[in-house]
N, C-alpha and C positions, 0 to 999 in steps of 0.2 A: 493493131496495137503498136508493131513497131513501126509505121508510117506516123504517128502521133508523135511516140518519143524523137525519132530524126528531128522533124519537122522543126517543135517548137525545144530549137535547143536553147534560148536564153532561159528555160524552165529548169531544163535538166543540168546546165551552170548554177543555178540559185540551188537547184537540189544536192550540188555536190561541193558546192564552194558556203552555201549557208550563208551569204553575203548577199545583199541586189546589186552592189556596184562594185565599181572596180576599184580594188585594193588601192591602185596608184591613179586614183583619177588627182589627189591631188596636189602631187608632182608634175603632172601632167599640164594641171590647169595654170599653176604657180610659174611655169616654168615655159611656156609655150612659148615666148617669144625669142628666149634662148634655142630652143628648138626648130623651129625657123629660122632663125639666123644663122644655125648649125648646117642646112641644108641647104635653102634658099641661093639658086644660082650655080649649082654644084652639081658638077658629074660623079654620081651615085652606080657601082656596081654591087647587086646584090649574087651569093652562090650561094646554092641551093635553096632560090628563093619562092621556090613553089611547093616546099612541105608545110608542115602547120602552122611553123613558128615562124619561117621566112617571107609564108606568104601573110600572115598577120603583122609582120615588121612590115614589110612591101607596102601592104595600103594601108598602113599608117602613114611610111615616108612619102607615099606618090602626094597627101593632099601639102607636103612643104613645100613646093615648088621646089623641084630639085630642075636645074637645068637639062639634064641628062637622067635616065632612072634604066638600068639594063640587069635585065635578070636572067641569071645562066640555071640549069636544073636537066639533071640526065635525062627526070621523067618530062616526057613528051604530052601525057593524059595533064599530070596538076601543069604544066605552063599553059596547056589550053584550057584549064579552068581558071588560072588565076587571072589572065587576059579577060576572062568572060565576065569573071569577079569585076572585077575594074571596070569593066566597060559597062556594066550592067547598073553598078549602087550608083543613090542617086549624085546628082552630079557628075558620073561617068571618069574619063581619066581625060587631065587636062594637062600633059607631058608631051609638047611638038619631038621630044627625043626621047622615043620610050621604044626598047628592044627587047626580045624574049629568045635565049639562045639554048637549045638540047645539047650541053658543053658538060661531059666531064671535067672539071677544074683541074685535078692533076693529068691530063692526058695532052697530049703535044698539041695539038689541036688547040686547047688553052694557052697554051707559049704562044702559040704565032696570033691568035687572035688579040692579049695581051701586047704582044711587038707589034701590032699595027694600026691600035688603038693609041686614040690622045687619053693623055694619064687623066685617069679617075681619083676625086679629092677624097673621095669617103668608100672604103670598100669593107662590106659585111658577109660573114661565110656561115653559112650554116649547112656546111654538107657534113655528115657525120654517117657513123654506121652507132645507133644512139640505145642495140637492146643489148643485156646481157647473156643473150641463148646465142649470141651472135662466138661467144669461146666455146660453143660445145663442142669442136675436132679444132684440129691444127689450120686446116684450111681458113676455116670459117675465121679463126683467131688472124691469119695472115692479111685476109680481105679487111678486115675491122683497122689491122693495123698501116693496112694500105692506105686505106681512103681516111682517117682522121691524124693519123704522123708521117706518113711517107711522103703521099701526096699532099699533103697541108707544105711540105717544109719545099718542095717544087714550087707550089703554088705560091709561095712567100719570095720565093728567090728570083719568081719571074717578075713579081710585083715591083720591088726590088731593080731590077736592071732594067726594067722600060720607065720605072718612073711613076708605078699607078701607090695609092692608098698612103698620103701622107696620114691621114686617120685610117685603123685598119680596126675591126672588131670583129672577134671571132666566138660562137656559143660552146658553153664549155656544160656540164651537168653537177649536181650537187651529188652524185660517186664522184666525184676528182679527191673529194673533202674525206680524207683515210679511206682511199679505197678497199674496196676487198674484192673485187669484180676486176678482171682484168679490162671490161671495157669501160671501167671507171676509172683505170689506172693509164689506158691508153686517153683516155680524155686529159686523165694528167698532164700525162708529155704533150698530147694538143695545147696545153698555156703554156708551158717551156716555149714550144715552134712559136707562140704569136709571142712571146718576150726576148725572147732570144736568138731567134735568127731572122737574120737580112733585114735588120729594123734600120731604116737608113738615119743618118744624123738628124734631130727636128722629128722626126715621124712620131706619132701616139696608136699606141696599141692599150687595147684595153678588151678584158670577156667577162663572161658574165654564168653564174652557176643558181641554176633555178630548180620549182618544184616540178611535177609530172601535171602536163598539160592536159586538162578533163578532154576526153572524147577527142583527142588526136590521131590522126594514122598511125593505125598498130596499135596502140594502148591499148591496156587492160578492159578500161572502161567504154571503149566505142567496140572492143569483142563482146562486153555485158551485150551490147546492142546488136550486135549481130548475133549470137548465139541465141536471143530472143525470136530475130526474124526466121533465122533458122531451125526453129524449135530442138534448143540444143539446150543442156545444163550450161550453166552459169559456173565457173571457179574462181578461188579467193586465197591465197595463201593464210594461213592462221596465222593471227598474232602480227602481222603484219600493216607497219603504219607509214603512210606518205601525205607527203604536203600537193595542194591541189592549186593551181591559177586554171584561168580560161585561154582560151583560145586568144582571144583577145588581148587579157591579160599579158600571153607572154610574148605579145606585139610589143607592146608598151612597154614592161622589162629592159629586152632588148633595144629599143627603140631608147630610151634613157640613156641606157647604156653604154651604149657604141655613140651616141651625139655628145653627151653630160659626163662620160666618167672620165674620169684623171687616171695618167698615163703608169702603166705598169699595175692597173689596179682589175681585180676579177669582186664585181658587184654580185649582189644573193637578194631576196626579199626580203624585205622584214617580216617574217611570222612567227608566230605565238607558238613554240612545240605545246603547250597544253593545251590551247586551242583548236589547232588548225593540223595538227599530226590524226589523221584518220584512221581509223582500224578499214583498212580493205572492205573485208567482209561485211562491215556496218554499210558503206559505200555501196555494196552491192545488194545489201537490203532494201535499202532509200530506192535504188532505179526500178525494182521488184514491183515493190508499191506503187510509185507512180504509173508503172503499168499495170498498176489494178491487180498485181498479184502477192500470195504470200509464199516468202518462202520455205522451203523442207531443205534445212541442212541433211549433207551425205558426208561419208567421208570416204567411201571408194565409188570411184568411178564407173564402171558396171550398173551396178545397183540405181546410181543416180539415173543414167540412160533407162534405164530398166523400167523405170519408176516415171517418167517424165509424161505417155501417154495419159495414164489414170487422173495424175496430179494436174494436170492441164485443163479436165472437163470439172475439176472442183475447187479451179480458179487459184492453185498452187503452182510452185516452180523449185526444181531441183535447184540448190545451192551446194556444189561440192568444196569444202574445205581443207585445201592439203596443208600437208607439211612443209614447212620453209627449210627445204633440205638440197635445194638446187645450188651447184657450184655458184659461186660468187655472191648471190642474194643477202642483203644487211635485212634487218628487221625496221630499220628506221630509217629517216634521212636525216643528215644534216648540210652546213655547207661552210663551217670554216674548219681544218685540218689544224692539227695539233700543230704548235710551233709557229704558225701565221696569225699577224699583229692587225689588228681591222683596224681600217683607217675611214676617216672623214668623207663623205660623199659629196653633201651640200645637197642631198636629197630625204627626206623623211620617209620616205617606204623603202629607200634601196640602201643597204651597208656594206662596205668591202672589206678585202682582203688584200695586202699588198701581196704580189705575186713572191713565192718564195721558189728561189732556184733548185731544180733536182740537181743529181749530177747524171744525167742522161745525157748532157751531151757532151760535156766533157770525158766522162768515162766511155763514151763510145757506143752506149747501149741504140743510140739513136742510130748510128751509122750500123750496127751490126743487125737492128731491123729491117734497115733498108737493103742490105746486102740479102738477108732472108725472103723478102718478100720478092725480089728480082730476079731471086735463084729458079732455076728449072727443072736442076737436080742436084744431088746430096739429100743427106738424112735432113730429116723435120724434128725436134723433139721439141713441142709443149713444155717439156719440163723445164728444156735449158732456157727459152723464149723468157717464162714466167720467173726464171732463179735472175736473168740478167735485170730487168726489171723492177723485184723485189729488190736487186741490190745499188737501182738509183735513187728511187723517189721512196722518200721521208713518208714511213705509217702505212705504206704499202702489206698489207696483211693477205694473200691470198687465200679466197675458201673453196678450197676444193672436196667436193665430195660424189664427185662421181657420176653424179644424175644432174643432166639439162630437161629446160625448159620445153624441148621437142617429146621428153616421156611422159609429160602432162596437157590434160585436156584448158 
């Protein structure tokens, strides 16, 4: 059963997108020559280019003839799958300059490799720490804040002094747009770093805030698929609605994006909140079905496990329904924040937002992260991390209550 669902995943995209094609196939088609002219001859560094979305940007830029095309990724497993990717679909990769490096991006190691590289025209980052369970303790909050504003504002500064990324595009998420998740708020300051610092004279920086990528690393929807193979309950927060692209999809997004957007600007999708806003739990119905089952909502945990042997031989499947009561969690997405004025794209599926300034780094909040995540000793308080924060960026709303994402199935 779950060897079926894997398999034919342009199924289980139609099943969850309700679409056959792709949202921006025609931006894509419209505009492809600008897209090519965007790349074509050009040394291309991608980071973190072997997660879902980087490596979906990746082989879409490899077939522009990029002069150069070098992708850095801490994981050492996705860069030797996305090499395999590439080398495997037809027509193969046809790049005389094409590298794959296991580089942390903010780690030294990045500096000198950066110092000793000829400057790169176009650079794209997608490393990020991108869940919400990622604030459940102090630690967990410092690492998130490491790797998407500490290290990002390193990573910018070395770019910066050797000369790489006169275009720079960085992936930002639709939590930045009023957040209430601190890893929505730290994606925040992530657009501050790519507009506001070491942006050299001439340089364009531009990011982009999108929906939850069906069936990517770690999503909700590709543990629907594991928890299958596994003969596990299935969970869904209640009441709970998100916007859906493909894998693919959010190739392409960014891939527009970071070539096509104008400078200072963070682009979104165009979608239909009454259309295309999905109830979770319906989502997890639909993948139910296609695997030939029906579901038996639960709503304690226990019982669902309990219950999952019996329901299995009479072609059912536990579906546990919780409460949306986890610190940070919004009930809905959107993706432009109170106060920012959407401007012109010159694209028909993609709309932005001119970036609006926090005062994070004026007021210091940015420097007094970095001084916290570098510390080795002194107190940690959560509380005061979150109050300095709340007191930069505009709409910033924290929800705190107590219970993460680790006390549920």
């Amino acid at each position: 059963m779950f060897e079926t669902l894997r398999i034919d995943s342009a199924a289980l995209d139609r099943l969850v997108l309700r679409r056959e094609n792709s949202q921006f196939a025609s931006d894509l088609h419209e505009r492809q020559a600008d897209l090519r002219a965007a790349v074509a001859g050009k040394r291309i560094l991608v980071v973190g280019g072997a997660g879902t979305i980087g490596s979906s940007t990746t082989m879409l830029i490899s077939r522009l003839a990029p002069a150069a095309l070098h992708v850095v990724d801490q994981s050492e497993n996705y860069l030797a799958e996305l090499v395999r990717d590439l080398r495997g679909r037809p027509g193969g990769l046809d790049i005389a300059d094409f590298r794959t490096l296991p580089i942390d991006y903010g780690a030294p190691v990045m500096g000198r490799f950066l110092s000793e590289s000829a400057p790169y025209d176009i650079v794209m980052n997608f490393a990020a720490l991108k869940h919400v369970r990622s604030e459940k303790d102090v630690y967990s909050l410092l690492q998130m804040i490491d790797t998407n504003v500490v290290r990002h504002v390193r990573f910018k500064r070395w770019l910066a002094q050797y000369g790489h990324g006169a275009r720079y595009f960085a992936v930002s998420t639709d939590k930045a747009a009023n957040p209430t998740s601190l890893m929505g708020a730290s994606k925040r300051l992530m657009e501050d770093i790519v507009f506001d610092i070491a942006v050299p004279e001439g340089a364009l920086a531009v990011s982009a805030r999108f929906a939850n990528v069906a069936f990517s690393n770690g999503s909700l929807l590709q543990g629907f698929l594991y928890r299958l193979s596994k003969g596990q309950p299935l969970a869904a927060p209640r009441d709970t609605r998100r916007y859906f692209v493909s894998q693919q999809e959010s190739g392409e997004i960014c891939a527009l994006a970071a070539l096509l957007g104008g400078h200072e600007q963070v682009l979104f999708p165009k979608l239909d909140p009454v259309a295309e806003l999905q109830l979770l739990e319906d989502v997890a119905c639909r993948v139910l079905g296609h695997a030939g089952l029906t579901p038996e909502l639960f709503d304690d945990e226990d019982a669902a496990r309990a219950a999952l042997p019996a329901l299995r031989d009479e072609g059912r499947w536990p579906l546990l329904i919780t409460a949306l009561d986890t610190s940070g969690e919004k009930p809905y997405e959107e993706f432009v924040g109170h106060g920012e004025q959407q401007v012109d794209t010159g694209l028909s599926t993609l709309g932005a937002v001119r970036h609006l300034r926090s005062r994070a780094i004026s007021d210091g909040v940015v420097s007094m992260l970095e001084n916290a995540v570098n510390s080795v000793d002194g107190t940690l308080d959560k509380r005061a991390i979150v109050a300095a924060i709340e007191s930069a960026i505009p709409n910033f709303s924290h929800r705190e209550t107590g219970r993460n994402l680790d006390e549920r199935l």
